[in-house]
C-alpha distance (Angstrom), angle and dihedral (degrees) to the residues before:
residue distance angle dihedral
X1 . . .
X2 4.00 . .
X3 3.93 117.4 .
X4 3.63 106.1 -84.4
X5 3.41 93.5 -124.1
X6 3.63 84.7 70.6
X7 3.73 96.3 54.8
X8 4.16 120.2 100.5
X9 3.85 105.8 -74.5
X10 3.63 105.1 -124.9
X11 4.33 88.3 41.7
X12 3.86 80.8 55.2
X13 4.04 86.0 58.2
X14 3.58 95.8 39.5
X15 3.90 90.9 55.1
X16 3.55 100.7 38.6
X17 3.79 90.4 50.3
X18 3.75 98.4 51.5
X19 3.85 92.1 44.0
X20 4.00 92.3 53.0
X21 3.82 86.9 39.0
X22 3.84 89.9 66.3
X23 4.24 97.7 42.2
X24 3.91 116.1 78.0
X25 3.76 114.3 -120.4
X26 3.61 89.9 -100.2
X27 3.02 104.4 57.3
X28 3.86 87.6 45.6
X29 3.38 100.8 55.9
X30 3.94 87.5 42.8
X31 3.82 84.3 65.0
X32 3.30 96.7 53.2
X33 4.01 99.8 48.0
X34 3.45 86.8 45.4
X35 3.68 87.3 66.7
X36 3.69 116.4 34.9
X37 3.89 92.3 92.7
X38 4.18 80.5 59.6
X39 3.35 103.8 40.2
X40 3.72 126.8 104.4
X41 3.81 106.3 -112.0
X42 3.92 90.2 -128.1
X43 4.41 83.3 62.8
X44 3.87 80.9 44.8
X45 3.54 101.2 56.6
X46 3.97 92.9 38.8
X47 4.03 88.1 47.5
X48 4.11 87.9 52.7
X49 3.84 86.1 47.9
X50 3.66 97.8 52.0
X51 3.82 90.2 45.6
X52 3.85 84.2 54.4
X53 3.77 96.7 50.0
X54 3.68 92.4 48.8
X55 3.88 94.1 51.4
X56 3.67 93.7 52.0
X57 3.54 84.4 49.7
X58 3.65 91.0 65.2
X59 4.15 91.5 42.2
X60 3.88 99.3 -78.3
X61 3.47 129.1 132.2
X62 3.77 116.6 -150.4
X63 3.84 95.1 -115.6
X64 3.73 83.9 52.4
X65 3.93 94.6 53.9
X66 3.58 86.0 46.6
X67 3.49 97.1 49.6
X68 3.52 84.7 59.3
X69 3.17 104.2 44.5
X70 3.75 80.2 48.3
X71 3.34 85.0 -129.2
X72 3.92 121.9 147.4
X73 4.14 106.5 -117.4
X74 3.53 87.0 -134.8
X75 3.73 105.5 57.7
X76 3.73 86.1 38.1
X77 3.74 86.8 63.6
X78 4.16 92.7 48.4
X79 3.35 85.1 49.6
X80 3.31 98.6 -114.6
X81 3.80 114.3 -154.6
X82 4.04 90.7 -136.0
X83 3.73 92.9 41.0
X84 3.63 91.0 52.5
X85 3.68 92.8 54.0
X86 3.56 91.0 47.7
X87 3.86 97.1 46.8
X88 4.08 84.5 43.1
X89 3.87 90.4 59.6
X90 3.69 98.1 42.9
X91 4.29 84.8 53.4
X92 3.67 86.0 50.0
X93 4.01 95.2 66.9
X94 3.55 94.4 49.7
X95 3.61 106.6 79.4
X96 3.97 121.4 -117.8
X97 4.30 88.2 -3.0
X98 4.02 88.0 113.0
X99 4.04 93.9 52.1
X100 4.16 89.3 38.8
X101 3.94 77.0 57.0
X102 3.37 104.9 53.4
X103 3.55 94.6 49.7
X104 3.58 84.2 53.1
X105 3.76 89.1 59.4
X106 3.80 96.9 49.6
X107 3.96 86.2 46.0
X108 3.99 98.8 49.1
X109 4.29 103.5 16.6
X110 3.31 108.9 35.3
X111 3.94 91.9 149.1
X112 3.45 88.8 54.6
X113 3.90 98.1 57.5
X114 3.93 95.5 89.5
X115 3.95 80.9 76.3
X116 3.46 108.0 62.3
X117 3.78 118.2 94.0
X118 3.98 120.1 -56.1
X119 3.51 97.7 -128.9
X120 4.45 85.8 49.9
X121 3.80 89.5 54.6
X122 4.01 97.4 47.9
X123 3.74 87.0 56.2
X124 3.63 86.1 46.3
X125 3.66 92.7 52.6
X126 3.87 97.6 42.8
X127 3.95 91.4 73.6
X128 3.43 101.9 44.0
């Protein structure tokens, strides 16, 4: 299969959000702590932004999702391997935030996708 990053933007969405829809946030957000250390920081950065854009969806400023993440802003926006963790687990206790994220991601960094975790993308994959 091509890199999804090269696959049709909104089939990309439409993929990635039925795939989260059917994992429990747990698991989700396992996924994705499970592969900071291995992801390339330009998927890092774009997975920190996406987690950003869905909390202010719900009425959250960044500074206030890093606050509780308790999270610096800063290293949150270097993509700081830490930081991400940290943001990561504070997503992961607010129900649905993680999936509302990764649709975010297809949306808004579809070139990044390639970097998220392998065993993300093959789920990915399987329902396109």
């Amino acid at each position: 299969m091509p890199p999804l990053g090269n696959v049709p933007a909104q089939t990309l969405v439409d993929a990635v959000e039925k795939h989260v829809a059917r994992m429990d946030d747990a698991a989700l957000a396992d996924l994705l702590l499970g592969g900071v250390t291995a992801m390339p920081h330009d998927a890092l950065r774009a997975l920190v932004a996406s987690i950003f854009e869905a909390f202010r969806d719900r009425g959250e400023s960044s500074e206030d999702a890093a606050e509780g993440a308790n999270a610096p802003l800063d290293q949150l926006e270097s993509a700081d391997g830490h930081a991400v963790a940290a943001l990561i687990g504070y997503a992961r206790v607010n129900p649905g935030l993680l999936k509302e994220a990764m649709t975010h991601f297809a949306q808004g960094h579809s070139r990044e996708i390639d970097g998220l975790p392998s065993s993300l993308l093959n789920g990915i994959e399987s329902v396109l």
